[in-house]
N, C-alpha and C positions, 0 to 999 in steps of 0.2 A: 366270828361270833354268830352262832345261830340265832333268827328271827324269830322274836315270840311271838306265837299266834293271834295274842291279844294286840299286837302293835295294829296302831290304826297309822293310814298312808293315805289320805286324801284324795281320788282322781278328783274330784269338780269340788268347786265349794260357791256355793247358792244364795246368792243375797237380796231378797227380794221383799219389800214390806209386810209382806202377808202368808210368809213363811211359815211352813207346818211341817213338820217331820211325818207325819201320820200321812195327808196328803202327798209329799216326797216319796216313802214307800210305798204306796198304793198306784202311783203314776209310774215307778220305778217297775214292777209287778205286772202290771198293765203290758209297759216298754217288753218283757219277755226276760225280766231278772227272774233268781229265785229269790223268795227272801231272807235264805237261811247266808245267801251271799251278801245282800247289801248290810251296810256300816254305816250309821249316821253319827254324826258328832254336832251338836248342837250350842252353838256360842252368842250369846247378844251381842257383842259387838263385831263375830264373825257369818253370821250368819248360819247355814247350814252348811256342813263338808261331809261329801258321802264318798266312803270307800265302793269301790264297782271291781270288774273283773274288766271294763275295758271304761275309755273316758265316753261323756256323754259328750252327744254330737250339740250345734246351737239347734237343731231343729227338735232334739229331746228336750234342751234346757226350755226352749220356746214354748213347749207344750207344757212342761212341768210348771212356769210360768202364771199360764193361763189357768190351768189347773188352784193355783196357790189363789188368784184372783177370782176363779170361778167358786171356791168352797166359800171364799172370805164374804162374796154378795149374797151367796147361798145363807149363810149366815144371819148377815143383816133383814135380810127378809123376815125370817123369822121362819 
């Protein structure tokens, strides 16, 4: 049975308090994705699952991370 292109296949799935899709693609981007490759899937109780072309290393999730942390205080400041 062929694979329909819209199937999403999870490599990493992202769970972190202060979770952004928006920020996820943009650090994604940043990493040397394209964005016509990354796949997000967005669940409150699973967090974020991004489809990639290869899995993300801990030192990408690490940054991605920081990332989700550094918009979220960016935020509160105002």
């Amino acid at each position: 049975m062929a694979k329909k292109q819209d199937d999403f296949e999870a490599t990493d799935k992202l769970k972190h308090r202060y979770a952004n899709d928006e920020v996820l693609r943009r650090s994604l981007i940043l990493m040397g994705f394209k964005d016509k490759e990354i796949k997000i899937s967005a669940k409150e109780s699973d967090g974020l699952s991004v489809q990639l072309s290869k899995q993300l290393t801990d030192d990408q999730k690490k940054t991605i991370f920081e990332a989700f942390k550094d918009e979220h205080e960016a935020k509160m400041r105002g």
